[in-house]
C-alpha positions in Angstrom: 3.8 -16.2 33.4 1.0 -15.1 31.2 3.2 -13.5 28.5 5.0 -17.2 28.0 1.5 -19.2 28.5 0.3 -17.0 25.5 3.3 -17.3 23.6 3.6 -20.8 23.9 -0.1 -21.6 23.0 0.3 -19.3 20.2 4.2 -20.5 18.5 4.0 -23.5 17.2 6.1 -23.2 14.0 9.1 -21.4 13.7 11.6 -20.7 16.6 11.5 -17.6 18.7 13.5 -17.6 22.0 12.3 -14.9 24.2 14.8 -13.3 27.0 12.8 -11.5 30.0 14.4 -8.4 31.5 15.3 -10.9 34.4 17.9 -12.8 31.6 15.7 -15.8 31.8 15.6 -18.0 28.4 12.0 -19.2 27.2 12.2 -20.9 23.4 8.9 -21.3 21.7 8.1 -22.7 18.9 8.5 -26.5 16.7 8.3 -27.5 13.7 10.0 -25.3 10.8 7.7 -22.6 8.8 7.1 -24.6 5.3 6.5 -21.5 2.5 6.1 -22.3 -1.2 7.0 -20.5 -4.0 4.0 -18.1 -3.8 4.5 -16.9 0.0 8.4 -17.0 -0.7 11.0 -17.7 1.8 10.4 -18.9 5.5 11.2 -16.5 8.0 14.6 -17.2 10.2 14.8 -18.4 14.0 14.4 -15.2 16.2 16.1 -13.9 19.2 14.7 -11.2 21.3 15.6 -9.6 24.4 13.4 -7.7 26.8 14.6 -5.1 28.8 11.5 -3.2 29.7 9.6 -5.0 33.1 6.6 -3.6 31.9 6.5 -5.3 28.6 4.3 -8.6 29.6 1.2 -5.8 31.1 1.8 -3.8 28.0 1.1 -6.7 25.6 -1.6 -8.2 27.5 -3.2 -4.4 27.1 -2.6 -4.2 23.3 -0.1 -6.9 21.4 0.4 -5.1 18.3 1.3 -1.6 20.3 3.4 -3.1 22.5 5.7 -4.8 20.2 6.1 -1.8 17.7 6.8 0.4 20.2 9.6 -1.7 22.5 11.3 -2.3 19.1 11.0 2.0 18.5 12.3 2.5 21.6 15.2 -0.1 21.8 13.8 -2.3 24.5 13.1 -4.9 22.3 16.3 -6.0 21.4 17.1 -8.5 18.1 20.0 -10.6 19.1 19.3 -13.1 16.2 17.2 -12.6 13.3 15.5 -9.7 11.6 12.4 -7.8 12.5 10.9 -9.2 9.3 11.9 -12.6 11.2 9.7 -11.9 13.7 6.7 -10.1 12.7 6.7 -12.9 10.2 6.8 -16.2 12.7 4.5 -14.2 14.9 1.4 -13.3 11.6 2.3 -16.4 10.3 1.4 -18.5 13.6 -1.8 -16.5 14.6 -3.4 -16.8 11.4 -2.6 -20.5 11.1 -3.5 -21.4 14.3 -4.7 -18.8 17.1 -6.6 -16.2 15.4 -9.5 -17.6 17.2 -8.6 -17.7 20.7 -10.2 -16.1 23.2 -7.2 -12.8 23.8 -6.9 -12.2 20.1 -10.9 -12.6 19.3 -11.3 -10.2 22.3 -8.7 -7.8 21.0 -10.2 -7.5 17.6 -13.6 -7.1 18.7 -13.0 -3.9 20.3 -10.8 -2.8 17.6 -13.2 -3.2 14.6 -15.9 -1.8 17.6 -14.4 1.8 17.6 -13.4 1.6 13.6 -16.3 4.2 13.1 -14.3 6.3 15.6 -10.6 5.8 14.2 -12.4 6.4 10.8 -14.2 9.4 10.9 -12.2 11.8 8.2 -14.3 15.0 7.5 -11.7 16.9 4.9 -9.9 19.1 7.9 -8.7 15.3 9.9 -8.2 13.9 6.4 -5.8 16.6 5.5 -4.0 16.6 8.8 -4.1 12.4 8.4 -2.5 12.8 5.2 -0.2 15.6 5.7 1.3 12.7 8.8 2.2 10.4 6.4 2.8 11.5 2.9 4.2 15.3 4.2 7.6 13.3 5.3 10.8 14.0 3.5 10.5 13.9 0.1 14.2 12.6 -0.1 13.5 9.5 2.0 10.7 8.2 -0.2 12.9 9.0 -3.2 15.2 6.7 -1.4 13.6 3.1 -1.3 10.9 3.6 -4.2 11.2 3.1 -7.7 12.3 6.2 -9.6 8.3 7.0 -10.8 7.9 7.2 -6.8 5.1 4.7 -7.3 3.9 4.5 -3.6 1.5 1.8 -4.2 1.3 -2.4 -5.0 3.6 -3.2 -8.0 2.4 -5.6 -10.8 4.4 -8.9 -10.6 4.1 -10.8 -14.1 5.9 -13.4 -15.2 9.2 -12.5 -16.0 9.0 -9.6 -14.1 12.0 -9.2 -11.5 12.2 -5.7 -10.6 11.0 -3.4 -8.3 10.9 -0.6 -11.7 9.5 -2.8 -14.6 7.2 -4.4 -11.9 5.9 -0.7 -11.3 5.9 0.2 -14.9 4.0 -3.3 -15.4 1.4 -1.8 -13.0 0.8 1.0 -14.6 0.2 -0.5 -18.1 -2.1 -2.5 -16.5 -4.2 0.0 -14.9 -4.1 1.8 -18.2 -5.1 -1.5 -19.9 -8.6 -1.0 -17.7 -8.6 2.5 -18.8 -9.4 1.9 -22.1 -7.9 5.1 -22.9 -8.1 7.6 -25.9 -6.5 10.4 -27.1 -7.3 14.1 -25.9 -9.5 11.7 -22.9 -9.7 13.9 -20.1 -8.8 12.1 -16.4 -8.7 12.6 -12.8 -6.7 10.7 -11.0 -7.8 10.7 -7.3 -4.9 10.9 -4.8 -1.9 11.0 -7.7 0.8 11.0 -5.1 4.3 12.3 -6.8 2.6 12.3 -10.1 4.0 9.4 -11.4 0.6 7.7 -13.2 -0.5 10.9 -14.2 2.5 12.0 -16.3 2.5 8.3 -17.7 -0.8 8.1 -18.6 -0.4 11.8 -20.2 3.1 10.9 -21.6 2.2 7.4 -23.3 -1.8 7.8 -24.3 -2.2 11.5 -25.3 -4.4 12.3 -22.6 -5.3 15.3 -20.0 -4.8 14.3 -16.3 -6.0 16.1 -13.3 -4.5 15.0 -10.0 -5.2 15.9 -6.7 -3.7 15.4 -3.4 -4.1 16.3 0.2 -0.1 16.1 0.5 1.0 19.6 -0.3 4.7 18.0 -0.5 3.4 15.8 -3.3 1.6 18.5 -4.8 4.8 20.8 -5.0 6.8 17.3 -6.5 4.0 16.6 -8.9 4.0 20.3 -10.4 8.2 20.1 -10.6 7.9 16.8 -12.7 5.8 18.0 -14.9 7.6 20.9 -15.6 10.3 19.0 -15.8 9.3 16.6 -18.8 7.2 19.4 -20.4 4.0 17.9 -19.6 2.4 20.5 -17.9 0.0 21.9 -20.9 -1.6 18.0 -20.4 -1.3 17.7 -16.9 -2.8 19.7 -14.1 -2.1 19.1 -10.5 -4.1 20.5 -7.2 -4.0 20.6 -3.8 -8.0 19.3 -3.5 -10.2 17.1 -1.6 -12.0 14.8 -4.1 -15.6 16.7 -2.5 -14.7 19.9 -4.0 -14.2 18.5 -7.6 -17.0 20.0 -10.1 -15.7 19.0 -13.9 -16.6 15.9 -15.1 -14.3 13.2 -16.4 -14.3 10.6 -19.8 -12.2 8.4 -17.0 -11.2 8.3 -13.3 -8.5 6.3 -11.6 -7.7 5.8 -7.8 -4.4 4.3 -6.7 -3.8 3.6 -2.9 -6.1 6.0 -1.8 -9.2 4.7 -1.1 -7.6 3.3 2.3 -7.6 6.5 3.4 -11.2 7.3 2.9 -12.9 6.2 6.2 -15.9 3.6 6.2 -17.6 6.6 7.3 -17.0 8.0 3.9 -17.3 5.4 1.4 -20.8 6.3 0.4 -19.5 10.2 0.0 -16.5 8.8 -2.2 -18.6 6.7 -4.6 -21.3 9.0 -5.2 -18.8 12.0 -5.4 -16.9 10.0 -8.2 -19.9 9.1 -10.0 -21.0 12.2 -10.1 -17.5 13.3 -11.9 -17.6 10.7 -14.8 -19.9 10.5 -17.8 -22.2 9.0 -18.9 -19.8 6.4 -21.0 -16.8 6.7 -19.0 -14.9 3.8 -16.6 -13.6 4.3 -13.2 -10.5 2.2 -11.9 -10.2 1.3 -8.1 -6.9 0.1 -7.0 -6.8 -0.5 -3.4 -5.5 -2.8 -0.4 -8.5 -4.9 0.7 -8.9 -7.9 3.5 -9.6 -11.2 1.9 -12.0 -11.8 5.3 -15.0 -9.9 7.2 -15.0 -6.4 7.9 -12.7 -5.5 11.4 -10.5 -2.8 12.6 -6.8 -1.2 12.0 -4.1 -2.5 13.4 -3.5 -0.6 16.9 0.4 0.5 16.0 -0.5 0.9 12.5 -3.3 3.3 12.7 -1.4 5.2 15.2 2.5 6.1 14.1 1.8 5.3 10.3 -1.8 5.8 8.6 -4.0 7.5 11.4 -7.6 7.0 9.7 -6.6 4.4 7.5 -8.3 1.5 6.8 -8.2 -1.7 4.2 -12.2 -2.7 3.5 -13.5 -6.3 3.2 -14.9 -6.8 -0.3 -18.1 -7.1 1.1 -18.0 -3.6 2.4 -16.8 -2.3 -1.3 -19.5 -4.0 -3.2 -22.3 -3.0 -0.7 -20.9 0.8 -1.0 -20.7 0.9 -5.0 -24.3 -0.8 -5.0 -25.9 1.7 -3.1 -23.8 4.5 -5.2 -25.5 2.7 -8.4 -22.3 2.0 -10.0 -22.2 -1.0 -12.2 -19.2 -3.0 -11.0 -17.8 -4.2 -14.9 -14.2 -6.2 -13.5 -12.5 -7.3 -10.1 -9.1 -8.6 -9.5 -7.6 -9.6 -6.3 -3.9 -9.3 -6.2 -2.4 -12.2 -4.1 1.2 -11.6 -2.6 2.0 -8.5 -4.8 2.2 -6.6 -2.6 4.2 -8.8 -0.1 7.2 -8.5 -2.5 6.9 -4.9 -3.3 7.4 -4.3 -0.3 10.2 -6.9 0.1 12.0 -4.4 -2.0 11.2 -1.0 -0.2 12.4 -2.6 2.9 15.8 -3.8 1.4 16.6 -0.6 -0.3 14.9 1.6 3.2 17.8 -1.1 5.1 20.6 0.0 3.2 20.1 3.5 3.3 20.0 3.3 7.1 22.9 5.8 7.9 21.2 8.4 5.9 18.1 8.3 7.6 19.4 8.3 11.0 22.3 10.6 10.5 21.1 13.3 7.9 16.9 12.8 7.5 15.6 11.6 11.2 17.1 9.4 13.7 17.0 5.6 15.0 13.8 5.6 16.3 12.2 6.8 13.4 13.9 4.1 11.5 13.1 1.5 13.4 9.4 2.5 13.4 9.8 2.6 9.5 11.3 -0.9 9.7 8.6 -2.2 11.8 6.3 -0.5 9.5 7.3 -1.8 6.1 8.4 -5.3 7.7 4.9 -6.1 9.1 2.8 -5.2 6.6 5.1 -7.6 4.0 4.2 -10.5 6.8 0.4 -9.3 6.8 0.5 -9.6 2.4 2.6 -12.8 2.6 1.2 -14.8 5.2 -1.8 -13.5 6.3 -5.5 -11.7 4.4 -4.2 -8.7 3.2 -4.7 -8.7 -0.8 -5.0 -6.0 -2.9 -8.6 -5.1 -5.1 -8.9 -3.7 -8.6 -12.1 -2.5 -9.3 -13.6 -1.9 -12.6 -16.8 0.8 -12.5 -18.6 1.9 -15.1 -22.3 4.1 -15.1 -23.8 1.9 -18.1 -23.5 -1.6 -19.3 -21.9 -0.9 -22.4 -18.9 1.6 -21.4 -16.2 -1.7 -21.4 -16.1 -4.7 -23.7 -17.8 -7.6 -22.1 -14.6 -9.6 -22.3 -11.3 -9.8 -20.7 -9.0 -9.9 -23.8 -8.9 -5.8 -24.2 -6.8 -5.7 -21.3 -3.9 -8.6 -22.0 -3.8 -7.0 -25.9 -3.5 -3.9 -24.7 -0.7 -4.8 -22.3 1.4 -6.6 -24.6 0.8 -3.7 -26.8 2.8 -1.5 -24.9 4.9 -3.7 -23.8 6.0 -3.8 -27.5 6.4 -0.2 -28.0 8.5 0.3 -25.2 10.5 -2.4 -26.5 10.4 -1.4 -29.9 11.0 2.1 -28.7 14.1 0.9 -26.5 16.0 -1.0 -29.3 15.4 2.2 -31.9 18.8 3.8 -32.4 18.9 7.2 -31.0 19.1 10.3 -33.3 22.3 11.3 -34.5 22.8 15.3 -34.2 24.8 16.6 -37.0 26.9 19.8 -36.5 26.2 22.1 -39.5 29.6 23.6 -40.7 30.0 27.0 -42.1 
């Protein structure tokens, strides 16, 4: 009775008919979601079925947890509809309309109250938080991202359709902010597979450090750069950023920062600082909350990014302030990242038999599912943006206009294209 007063205060667009473990029918909901081209398409009507009793206590206890999970473990049951469908109607409704009721106010408020908790990440827990996440099979990333494993928030131009020259437009644009030289020296904190470090090294002439907790990205990263003979201009290490010593004529941070801790952030800015000189620029890309400071989603912080946590921009400014950077250029990337990961989550769906038959099983797929499905609803419909911050440690280290970056863009947008339509060489067999 609870369960369907809650659910019935909180649907009020959309259709979700709910089916207890008795087979009883409840449809909530009314008028259809309305989306516009931004937020993209409405989610569908939903059916679910319920086949655990203790599902309505479970929610009341934690609603995040207790969805993910019935949907891992099978008893939460999709008769119509996706689990995009769902998690969709479901963000969609309690941001528009019931974010400030009394059960979700009261579930956020502990959350963000333990935050320091969840968050603590001295270098052993962050290597064991890491090694969770990004220490899965290499072969199932390989699988639904682009093929630069770009594991981070794709650039969506105009023009731009997909998921590879939306990545590629990313990292032009972060090396746009660069303002990059040749025979620059860089360290890219958290470099993942490698991918922006070999394309920074491969298309500006420049020496890349990377370092990564992940020792499966690590062991990636060194193969690729073998591989496309880049390794005399890029180094990678298995490293915490706290144990770097060189400094740096530039530094760049890609989806990493969310792994950092907000007991960490002052560590991580005056760490950074101190690895840059005097005229050099430091770029910040990271997923940020486009509201106050709170907590991690329950589910989230548990299965997926244990320590993870996406910072309110007031928390970001106040930690580079007291760090004494000089904060030179912010973005905020609206609904990139909601269709990014519209594409992960296609291509994870259709290699479904793989990763239940050969990498892990059902339940780990669903949990993926759950995980990449929610977190499009969260960028679509909900706060979740995505921050590029511009550092430097004196006024004059960037132009004090925007321009630099557009020319620079279209710049290399050129080359490439220029590059693309060149004929390639003809070999000639020498005879005799």
């Amino acid at each position: 009775m609870i369960l369907q007063t809650i659910f019935k205060r909180v649907l009020r667009e959309g259709s979700v008919t709910l089916i207890d473990h008795d087979g009883r029918r409840h449809t909530f909901g009314g008028s259809p979601i309305v989306t516009s081209t931004t937020t993209g398409p409405a989610p569908g009507p939903v059916t679910l079925r319920i086949t655990d009793p203790r599902f309505a206590r479970r929610f009341l206890a934690g609603p995040e947890m207790a969805i993910g999970e019935a949907y891992m473990d099978g008893t939460l049951i999709l008769e119509e509809g996706s689990i995009y469908d769902l998690v969709a109607t479901l963000i969609h409704n309690v941001y528009r309309h019931s974010r400030r009721t009394a059960f979700f106010r009261l579930h956020w408020a502990l959350n963000r109250a333990l935050r320091w908790f969840h968050q603590y990440n001295p270098i052993e827990r962050a290597e064991r938080n890491v090694a969770h996440h990004y220490n899965l099979s290499a072969e199932m990333y390989r699988l639904f991202l682009d093929g630069d494993r770009q594991y981070s928030c794709a650039y969506w131009p105009p023009g731009i359709e997909t998921l590879e020259d939306a990545q590629r437009a990313k990292k032009r644009h972060i090396a746009a902010k660069l303002r990059l030289e040749p025979g620059q020296s860089v360290l890219d904190v958290g470099c993942g597979w490698g991918g922006l470090a070999l394309h920074l090294a491969r298309e500006h002439d420049v020496h890349v450090t990377g370092i990564t907790l992940s020792s499966e990205q690590f062991h990636v990263a060194q193969e690729r750069a073998k591989a496309e003979g880049l390794a005399d201009r890029v180094t990678f290490r298995l490293q915490d950023y706290r144990h770097v010593t060189e400094t740096f004529d530039r530094i760049v941070s890609v989806g990493m920062f969310e792994h950092v801790g907000v007991n960490h952030y002052r560590d991580f800015f005056e760490a950074t600082r101190a690895r840059l000189k005097e005229d050099g620029i430091f770029l910040l890309h990271t997923i940020g909350r486009a509201e106050p400071p709170g907590g991690t989603n329950a589910w989230l912080r548990k299965y997926i990014f244990p320590g993870g946590y996406t910072p309110a921009l007031s928390e970001l400014s106040a930690a580079v302030e007291r760090a004494d950077w000089i904060p030179t250029d912010v973005e905020v990337l609206r609904v990139h990242y909601a269709e990014t990961l519209r594409h992960w989550r296609a291509r994870f769906e259709a290699q479904r038999e793989r990763i239940v038959t050969q990498l892990y099983d059902a339940r780990f797929y669903r949990m993926w599912m759950f995980y990449l499905a929610g977190c499009e609803a969260v960028f679509r419909f909900d706060r979740q943006v995505v921050f590029q911050m511009q550092m430097t440690r004196s006024l004059d280290a960037a132009p004090i206009t925007r321009d630099y970056i557009t020319d620079a863009e279209r710049a290399a947008n050129a080359a490439a294209a220029d590059a693309a339509e060149r004929p390639a060489p003809t070999l000639v067999r020498r005879v005799g």
